[in-house]
C-alpha positions in Angstrom: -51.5 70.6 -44.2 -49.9 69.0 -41.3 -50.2 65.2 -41.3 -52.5 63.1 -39.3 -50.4 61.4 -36.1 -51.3 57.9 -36.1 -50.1 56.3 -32.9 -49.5 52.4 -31.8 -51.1 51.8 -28.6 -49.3 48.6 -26.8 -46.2 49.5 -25.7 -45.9 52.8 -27.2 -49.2 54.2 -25.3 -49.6 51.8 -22.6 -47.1 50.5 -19.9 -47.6 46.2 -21.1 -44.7 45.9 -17.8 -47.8 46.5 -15.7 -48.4 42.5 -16.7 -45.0 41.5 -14.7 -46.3 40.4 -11.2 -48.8 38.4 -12.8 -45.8 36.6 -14.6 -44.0 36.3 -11.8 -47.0 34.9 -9.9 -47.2 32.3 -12.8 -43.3 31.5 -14.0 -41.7 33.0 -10.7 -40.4 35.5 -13.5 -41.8 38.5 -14.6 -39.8 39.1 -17.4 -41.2 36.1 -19.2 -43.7 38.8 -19.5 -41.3 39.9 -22.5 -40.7 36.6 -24.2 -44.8 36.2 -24.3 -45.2 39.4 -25.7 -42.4 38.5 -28.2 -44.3 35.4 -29.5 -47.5 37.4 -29.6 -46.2 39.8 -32.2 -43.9 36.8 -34.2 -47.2 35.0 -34.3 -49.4 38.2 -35.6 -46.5 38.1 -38.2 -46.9 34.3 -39.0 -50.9 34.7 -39.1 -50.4 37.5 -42.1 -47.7 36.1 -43.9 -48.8 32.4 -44.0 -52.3 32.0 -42.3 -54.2 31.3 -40.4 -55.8 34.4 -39.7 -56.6 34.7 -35.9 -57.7 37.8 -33.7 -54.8 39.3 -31.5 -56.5 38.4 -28.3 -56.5 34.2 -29.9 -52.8 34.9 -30.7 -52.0 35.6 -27.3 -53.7 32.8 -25.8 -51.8 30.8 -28.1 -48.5 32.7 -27.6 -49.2 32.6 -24.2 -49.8 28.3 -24.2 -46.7 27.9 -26.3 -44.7 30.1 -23.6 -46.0 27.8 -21.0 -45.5 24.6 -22.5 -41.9 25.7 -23.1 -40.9 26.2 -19.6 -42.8 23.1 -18.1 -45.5 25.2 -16.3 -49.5 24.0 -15.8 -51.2 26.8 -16.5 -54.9 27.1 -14.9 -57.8 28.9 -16.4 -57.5 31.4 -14.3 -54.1 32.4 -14.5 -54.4 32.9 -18.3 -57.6 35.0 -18.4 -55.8 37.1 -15.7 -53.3 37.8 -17.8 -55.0 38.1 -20.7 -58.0 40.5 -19.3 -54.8 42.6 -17.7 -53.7 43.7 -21.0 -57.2 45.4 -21.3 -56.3 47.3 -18.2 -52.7 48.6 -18.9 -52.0 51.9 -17.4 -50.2 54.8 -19.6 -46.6 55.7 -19.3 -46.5 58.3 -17.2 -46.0 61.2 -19.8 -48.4 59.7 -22.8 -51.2 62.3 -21.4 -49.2 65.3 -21.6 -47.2 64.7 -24.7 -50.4 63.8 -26.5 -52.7 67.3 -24.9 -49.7 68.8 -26.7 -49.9 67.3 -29.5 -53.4 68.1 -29.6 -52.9 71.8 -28.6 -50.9 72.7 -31.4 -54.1 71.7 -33.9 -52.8 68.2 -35.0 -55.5 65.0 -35.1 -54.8 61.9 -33.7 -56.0 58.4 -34.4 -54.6 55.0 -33.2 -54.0 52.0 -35.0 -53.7 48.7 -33.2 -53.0 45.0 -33.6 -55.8 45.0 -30.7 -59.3 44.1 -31.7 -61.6 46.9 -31.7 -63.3 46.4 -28.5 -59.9 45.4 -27.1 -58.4 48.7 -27.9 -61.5 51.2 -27.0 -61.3 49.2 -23.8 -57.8 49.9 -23.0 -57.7 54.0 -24.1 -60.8 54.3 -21.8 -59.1 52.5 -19.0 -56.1 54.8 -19.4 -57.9 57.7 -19.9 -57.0 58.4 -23.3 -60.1 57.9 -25.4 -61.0 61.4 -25.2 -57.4 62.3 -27.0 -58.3 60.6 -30.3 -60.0 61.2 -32.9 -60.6 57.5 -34.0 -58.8 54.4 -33.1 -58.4 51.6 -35.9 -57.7 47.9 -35.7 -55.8 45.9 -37.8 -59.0 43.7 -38.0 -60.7 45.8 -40.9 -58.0 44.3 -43.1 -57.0 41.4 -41.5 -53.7 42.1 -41.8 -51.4 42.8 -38.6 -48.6 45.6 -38.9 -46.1 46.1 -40.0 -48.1 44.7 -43.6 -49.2 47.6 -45.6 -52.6 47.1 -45.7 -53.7 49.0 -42.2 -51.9 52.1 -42.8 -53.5 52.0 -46.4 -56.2 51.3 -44.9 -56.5 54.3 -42.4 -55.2 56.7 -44.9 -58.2 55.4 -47.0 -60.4 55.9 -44.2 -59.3 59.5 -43.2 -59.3 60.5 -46.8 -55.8 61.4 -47.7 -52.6 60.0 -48.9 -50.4 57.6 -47.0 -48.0 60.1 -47.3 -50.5 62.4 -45.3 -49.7 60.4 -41.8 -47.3 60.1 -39.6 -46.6 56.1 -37.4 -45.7 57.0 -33.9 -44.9 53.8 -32.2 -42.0 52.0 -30.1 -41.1 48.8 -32.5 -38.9 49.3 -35.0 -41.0 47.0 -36.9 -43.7 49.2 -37.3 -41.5 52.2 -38.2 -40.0 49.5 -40.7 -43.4 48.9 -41.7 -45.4 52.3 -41.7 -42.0 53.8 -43.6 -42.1 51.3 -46.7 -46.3 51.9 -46.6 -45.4 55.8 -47.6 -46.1 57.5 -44.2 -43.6 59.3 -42.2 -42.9 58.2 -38.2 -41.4 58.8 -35.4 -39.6 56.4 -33.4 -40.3 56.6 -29.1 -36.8 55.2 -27.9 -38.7 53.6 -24.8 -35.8 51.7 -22.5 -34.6 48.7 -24.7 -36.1 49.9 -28.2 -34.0 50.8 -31.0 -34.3 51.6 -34.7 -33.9 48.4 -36.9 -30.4 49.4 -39.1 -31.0 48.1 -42.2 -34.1 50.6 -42.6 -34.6 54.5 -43.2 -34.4 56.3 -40.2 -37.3 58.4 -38.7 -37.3 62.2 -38.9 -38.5 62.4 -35.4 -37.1 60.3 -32.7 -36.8 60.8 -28.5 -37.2 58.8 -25.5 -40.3 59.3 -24.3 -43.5 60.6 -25.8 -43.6 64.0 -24.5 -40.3 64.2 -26.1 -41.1 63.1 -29.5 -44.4 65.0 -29.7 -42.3 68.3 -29.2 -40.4 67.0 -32.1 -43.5 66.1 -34.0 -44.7 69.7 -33.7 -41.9 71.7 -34.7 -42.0 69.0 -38.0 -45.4 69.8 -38.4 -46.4 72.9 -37.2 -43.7 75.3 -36.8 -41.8 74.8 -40.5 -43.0 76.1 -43.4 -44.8 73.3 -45.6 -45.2 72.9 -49.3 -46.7 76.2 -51.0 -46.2 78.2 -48.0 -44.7 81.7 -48.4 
């Protein structure tokens, strides 16, 4: 059977640049946008390798405090829910809709799994119109244990009743190809602008630059060659 195509939702799915003028509002630079974002996910690291344990949406908040403190700048209430009820709001990139109908037009089922809390994420795939697409949508919070640990894709194999071997990471951080790789699944890497493969790691079968790219790929690796016991 073809695998299951689990998909990462925050960069991958949704456009997190849409978060720029608010950073540029607040730091007169939107691309600290980036280095927040960066602390998020080395701090979602930190909380499952050492502990604490902490929600994403308390990670960021923290993250986002640290990324203040470091550049000198007074940070009001408001500026920091703004940012932080934005990401809840993220748009798409422009060809996630298409390259996921085609994904689902060729028979495959699609999940998500996200270092988003639960109502985090079903928030933001209803805001961008993608809720429909997926089957289910999983959060690392069942385990708590953030990607690129094993536990969550264990833990959604588990849940959908097959193998890890039986899914297949779609995501834009090499970290979670890293991760979903060494777990037993197979991925596919989307080579957004300024994304690339980690080195020192197995390479994806499927990689492209965008998602409508990659799901073509994903199809003609899952659907259009022949698969064990076929004749």
């Amino acid at each position: 059977m073809p695998r299951i195509i689990v998909f990462d939702v925050n960069e991958t799915l949704l456009d997190v640049g849409a978060l720029e003028p608010h950073f540029a509002r607040v730091f007169g630079d939107g691309r600290v946008l980036r280095e927040w974002f960066s602390t998020l996910l080395l701090y979602s690291e930190v909380a499952t390798l050492a502990g604490p344990y902490a929600d994403f949406p308390a990670i960021g908040r923290a993250a986002l405090d640290m990324t203040a403190t470091s550049r000198g700048v007074q940070m009001s209430d408001e500026d920091r829910d703004r940012i932080l009820e934005g990401m809840l709001a993220l748009p798409a990139h422009p060809e996630v809709p298409a390259g996921l109908q085609r994904l689902r037009d060729a028979g495959l089922r699609l999940v998500a799994l996200t270092n988003s809390s639960p109502t985090a994420v079903d928030a933001q795939l209803r805001h961008a119109g993608l809720s429909t697409l997926f089957e289910r949508a999983f959060s690392v919070e069942s385990v708590r244990r953030f990607k690129p640990a094993p536990e969550p894709y264990r833990f959604v194999a588990r849940e959908l009743g097959v193998e890890t071997s039986g899914l297949r990471m779609v995501a834009a951080h090499a970290w979670d190809i890293v991760g979903a790789m060494r777990a037993g699944c197979a991925a596919a890497f989307v080579a957004r602008p300024g994304k690339v493969l980690y080195p020192l790691a197995s390479a994806p079968d499927v990689v492209g630059p965008d998602l409508y790219a990659v799901a073509a790929r994903i199809v003609a690796a899952e659907v259009t060659r022949p698969h064990a016991g076929s004749q």
